[in-house]
N, C-alpha and C positions, 0 to 999 in steps of 0.2 A: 504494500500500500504506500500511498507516496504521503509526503508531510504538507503537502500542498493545502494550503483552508483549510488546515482540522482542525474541529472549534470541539472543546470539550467544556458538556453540560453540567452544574453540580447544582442539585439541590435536594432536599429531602421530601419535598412533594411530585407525586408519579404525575397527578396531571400535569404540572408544570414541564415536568422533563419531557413528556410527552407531544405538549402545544410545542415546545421550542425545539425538538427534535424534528417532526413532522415539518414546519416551518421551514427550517433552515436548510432539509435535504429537499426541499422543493429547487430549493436556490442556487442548488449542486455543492452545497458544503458538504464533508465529512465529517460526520457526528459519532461522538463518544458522550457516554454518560454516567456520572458517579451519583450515589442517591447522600452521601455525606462527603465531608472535607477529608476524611483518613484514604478512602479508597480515591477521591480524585488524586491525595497527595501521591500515593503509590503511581498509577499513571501518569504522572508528571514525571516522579523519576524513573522509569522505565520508557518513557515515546519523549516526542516533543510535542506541542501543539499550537499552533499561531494565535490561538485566541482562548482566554477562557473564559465563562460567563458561571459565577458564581450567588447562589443567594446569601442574601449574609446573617439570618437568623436560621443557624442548624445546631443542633445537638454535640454535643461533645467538642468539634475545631467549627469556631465559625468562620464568616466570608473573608474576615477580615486579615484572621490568622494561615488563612489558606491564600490570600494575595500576598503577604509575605515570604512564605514558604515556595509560591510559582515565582516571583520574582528573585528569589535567592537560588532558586535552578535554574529558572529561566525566562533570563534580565529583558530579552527582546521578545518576549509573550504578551501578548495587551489580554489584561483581566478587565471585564467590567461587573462590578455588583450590580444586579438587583434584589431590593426590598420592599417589603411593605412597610414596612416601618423606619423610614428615610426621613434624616435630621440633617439640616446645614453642617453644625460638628461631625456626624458622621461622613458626609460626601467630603470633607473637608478631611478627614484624617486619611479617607479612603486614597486621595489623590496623592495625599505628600508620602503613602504606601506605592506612587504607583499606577495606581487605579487608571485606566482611559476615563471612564464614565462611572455613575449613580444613578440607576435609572429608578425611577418607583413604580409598584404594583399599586392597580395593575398600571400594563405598560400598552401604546397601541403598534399594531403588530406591523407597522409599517415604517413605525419610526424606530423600534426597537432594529431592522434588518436597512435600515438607511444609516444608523448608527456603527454596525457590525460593519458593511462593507464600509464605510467611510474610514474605521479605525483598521480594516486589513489596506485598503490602498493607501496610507500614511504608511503602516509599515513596510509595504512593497517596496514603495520609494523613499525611504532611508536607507533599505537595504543595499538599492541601485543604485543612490546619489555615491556610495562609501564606494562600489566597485568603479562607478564610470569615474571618481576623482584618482583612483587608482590608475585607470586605464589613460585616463588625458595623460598623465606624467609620463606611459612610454609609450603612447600609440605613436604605430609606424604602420604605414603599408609598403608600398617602395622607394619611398622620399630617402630612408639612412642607407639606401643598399645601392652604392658604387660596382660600377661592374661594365665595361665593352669589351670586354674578351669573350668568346668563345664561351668556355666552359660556364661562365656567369650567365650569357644571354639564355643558354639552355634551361639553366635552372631558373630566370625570371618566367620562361614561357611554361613551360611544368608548372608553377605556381598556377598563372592564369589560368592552364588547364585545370586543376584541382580545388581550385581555392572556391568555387560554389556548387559544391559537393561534398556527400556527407562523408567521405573515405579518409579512412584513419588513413594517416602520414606518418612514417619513419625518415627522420634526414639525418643523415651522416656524416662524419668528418673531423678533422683532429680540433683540440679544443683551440677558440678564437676565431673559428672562421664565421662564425656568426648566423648558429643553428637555430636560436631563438628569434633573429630576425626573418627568418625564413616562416617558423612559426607565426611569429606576427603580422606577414604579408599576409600567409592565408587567412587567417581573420578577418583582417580589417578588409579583404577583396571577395570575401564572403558574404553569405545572408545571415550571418550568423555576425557581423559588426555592430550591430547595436546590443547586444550581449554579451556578457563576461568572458575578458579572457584571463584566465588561471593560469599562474604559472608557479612548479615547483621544482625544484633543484635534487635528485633523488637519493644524491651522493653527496649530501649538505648535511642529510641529518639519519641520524641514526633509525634501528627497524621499528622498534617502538614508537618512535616520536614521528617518524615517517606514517606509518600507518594510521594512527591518530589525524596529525595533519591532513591525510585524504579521504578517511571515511567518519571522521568525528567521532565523537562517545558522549557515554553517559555519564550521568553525574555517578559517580563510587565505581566508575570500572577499572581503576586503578587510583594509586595515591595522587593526589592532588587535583583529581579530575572530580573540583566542588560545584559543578555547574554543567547541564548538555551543553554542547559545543558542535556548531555544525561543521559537520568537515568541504573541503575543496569541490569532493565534486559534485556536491550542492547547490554549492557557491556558483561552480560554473552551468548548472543547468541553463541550457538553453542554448550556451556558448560555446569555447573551446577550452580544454584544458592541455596543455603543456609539459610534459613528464620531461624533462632535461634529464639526460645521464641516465636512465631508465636501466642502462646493463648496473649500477650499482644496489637493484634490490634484491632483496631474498628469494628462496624458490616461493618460500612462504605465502610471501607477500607477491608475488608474482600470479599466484593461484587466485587469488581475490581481484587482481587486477584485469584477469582472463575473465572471471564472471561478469565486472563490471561493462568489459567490451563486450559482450556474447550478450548476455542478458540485461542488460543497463540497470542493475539494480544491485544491493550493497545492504548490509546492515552495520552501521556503529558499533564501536568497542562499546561489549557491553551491554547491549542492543540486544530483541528480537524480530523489531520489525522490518520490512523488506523495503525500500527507499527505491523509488525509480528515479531516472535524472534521463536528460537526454543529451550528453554533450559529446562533442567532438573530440575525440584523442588523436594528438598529435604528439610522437615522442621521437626521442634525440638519444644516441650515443655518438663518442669518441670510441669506442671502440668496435671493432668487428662484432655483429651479434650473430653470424652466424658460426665463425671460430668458437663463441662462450656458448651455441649451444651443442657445438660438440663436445666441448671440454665437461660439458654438464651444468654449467652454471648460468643459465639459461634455459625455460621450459621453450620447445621446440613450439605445441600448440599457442602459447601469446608471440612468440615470432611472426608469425605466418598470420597472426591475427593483426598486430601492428605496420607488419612490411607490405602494405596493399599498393601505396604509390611511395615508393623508396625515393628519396634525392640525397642525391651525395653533395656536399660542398667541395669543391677542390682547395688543395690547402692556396696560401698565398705566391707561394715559389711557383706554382701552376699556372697563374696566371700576373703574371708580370707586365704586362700591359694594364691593367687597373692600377698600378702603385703609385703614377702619378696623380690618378683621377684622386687617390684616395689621402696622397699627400695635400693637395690642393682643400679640400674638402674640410681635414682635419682639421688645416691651417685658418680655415673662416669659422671655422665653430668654436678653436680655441681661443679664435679672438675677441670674444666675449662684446660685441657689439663695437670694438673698436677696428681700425683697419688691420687686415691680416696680413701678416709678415710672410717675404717672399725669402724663396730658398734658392743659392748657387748653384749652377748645374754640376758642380761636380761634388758637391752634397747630396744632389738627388742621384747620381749616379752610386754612389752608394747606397742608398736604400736601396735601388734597382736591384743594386749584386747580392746584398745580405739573403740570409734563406728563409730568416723566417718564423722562427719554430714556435713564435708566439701566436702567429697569424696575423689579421687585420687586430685584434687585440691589442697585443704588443706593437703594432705601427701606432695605433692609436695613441696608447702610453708612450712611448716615444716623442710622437708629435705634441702631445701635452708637456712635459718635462724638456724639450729641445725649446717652445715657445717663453717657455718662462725663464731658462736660464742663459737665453741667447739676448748681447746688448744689443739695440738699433732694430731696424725694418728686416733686416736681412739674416738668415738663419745660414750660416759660413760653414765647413769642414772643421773648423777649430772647435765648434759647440757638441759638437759627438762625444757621444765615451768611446773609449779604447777599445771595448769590444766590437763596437759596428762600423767603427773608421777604419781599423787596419786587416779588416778580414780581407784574403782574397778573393779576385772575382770567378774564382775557380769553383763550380758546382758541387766539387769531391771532396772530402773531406780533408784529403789528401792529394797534393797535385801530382799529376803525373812526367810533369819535368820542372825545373827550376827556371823559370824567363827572366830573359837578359836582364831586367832592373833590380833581378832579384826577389827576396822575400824575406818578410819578418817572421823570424819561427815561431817567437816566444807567443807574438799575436795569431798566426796559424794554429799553434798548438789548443789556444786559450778559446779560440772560435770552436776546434774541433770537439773538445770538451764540453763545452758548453750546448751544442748540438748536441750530441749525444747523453748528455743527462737529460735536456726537456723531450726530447723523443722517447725516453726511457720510463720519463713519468706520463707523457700523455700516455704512451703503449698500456702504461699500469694504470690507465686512468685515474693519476693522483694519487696513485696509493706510493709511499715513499719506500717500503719497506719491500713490495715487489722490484718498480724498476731499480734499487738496489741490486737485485736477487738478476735481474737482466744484464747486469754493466757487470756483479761478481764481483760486487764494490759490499765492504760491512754497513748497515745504515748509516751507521755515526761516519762511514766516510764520503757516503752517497751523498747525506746533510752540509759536512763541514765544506767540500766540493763546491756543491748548489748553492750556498749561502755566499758566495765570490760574485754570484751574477744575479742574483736577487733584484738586487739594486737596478737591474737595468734591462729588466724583463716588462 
């Protein structure tokens, strides 16, 4: 059942529950009904419910003590009392509990369901004011996505192909090339843009905390969990949600995420009820997911359910003809509404040759840090670090002859190195303790290594 309008009834009179039950499922709300405050309290912490209409003279917990109780589980529940025996002091105490409304017995049955839907569309739309303030801050369609190469224009058209269509998306590619924009475009070039778009990080947080974060819980289904909490892809009905790094979950938690694509429905930590949602999945790794589901760490069946229209990103070293577009670019946006500073061509000719292993990421960081610590309009060779000014323009890591002008070792060596640990971690997808185990480095030397170039990554 979905949590859509479920108005739950309490009162200790059958007709009452009756008249307002019959009423309100005319109206296509979904009704629940408790005949006191102890068994509504129980159904509150076991489901959620968008509204509750309470009387407030009942036997043993009354209206008043039960709007406390839904609002200390569940803060964005609109309670309205009615009574028959309605006092200014009391509508007065009911509100600063909380309350929507005070209605009195009797009530007429038209104002009472003018009242209800009036107090669920305020809720609708606070709900949607917090995600679209969200979504203004990074909506993107194709405005941040530089790209005249080849490999770029292919994955712009892909997008338009897919992007007003409900097919789950898998895009791929080493970290920084910019998998969540890709994500973003389909959105926002979708029917689905005036709708949330969700995005989670999957390799950001741990399985517990992850799992919570997307399917929400109950109040007491684990410690500290003193309140329901709706999870993401709730949040994202109607929209799309965004699984970043998706090869960093459990098999566990993989299995729930299979249901969720197959059957669009989910239960909360903690939970019985069954939750439908209707949102778009669109997920990302950096690493190979069909390698992880050989390896086992990866279920085979949510592969095959996620990889319906695959795109890959090419890294940045693939497509070298963007790197101006993207220096140019960086250079107006970090100018912060003053005039953008212009760079020497044989400053840009070095970014040309570096490799990369940050992606557009790292050009990005770059071009922020080269803007602020460069004097005058003009961004020189002399404003580089060491690392990206004196690498060679040799593709290999190692060149295959010595040319006439020579070459700087200590700077060769310090580039080759330095490639090869961020390749080591994207390959480990960030985990330090693996691309250690890849390079045959101990962590503490894989660490004290990576911490030399930190600074200018």
């Amino acid at each position: 059942m979905s949590t859509l309008n479920r108005i739950l009834i309490v009162d200790d009179e059958q007709s009452m529950r009756e008249l307002l039950s019959i009423m309100l499922r005319k109206e296509g709300y979904e009704v629940v009904t408790a005949d006191n405050g102890e068994k509504a309290l129980k159904a509150v912490q076991n489901d959620i419910f968008d509204l509750v209409i309470t009387d407030l003279k009942m036997p043993q917990m009354d209206g008043m003590s039960l709007l406390k109780a839904v609002k200390e589980s569940l803060p964005d529940t609109i309670v309205i009392i009615i009574t028959a025996f309605g006092t200014t002091e009391g509508a007065e105490k009911a509100r600063k509990l909380g309350a929507y409304d005070y209605i009195g017995k009797p009530f007429n049955n038209d104002e009472i369901k003018l009242v209800i839907q009036n107090a669920l569309e305020k809720r609708h739309l606070r709900k949607e004011n917090v995600l679209l303030k969200r979504e203004i801050e990074s909506r993107t369609g194709f405005e941040n996505f530089i790209g005249k190469s080849e490999p770029m224009q292919r994955v712009f058209s892909l997008i338009r192909q897919v992007a007003d269509t409900a097919s789950t998306v898998l895009v791929s590619g080493e970290s920084g090339t910019g998998k969540e924009l890709v994500a973003r475009a389909i959105h926002f070039n979708s029917a689905r843009k005036s709708k949330p778009f969700v995005t989670i990080n999957c390799g950001a947080l741990p399985e517990t905390l992850l799992e919570s974060e997307l399917f929400g819980y109950m109040k007491g289904a684990f410690t500290g969990a003193v309140a329901n909490k709706q999870g993401l892809f709730e949040a994202a009905n109607g929209g799309t949600i965004f699984l970043d790094e998706i090869s960093a979950t459990t098999l566990a938690l993989q299995i729930k995420l299979l249901r969720v694509r197959q059957e669009r429905e989910f239960k909360r930590l903690g939970g019985t009820a069954d939750i439908k949602v209707d949102v778009r999945v669109i997920a990302a790794s950096n690493r190979d997911l069909q390698n992880e589901v050989a390896k086992g760490a990866f279920r085979e069946d949510l592969y095959y359910r996620l990889n319906v229209i695959p795109i890959h990103l090419p890294p940045l070293r693939e497509r070298k003809e963007d790197i101006a577009l993207l220096v140019d670019y960086y250079l107006r946006k970090k100018a912060s509404g003053r005039e953008a500073k212009s760079m020497t061509p044989d400053a840009l000719k070095v970014l040309l040759n570096y490799r990369w292993p940050g992606n557009v990421r790292e050009l990005e960081n770059v071009i922020e840090r080269l803007t602020i610590i460069s004097t005058g309009d003009t961004i020189r060779l002399e404003n580089f670090p060491d690392t990206i000014k004196n690498i060679s323009p040799c593709p290999e890591l190692v060149p295959l002859d010595i040319p006439a002008g020579g070459i700087e070792l200590e700077s060769l060596l310090q580039n080759a190195e330095r490639t090869l640990l961020y390749k080591a971690l994207d390959k480990a997808g960030g985990v330090k303790t693996e691309a250690a185990k890849l390079l045959g480095l101990s962590f503490r030397s894989f660490r004290h290594r990576l911490r030399k170039y930190e600074h200018t990554s």
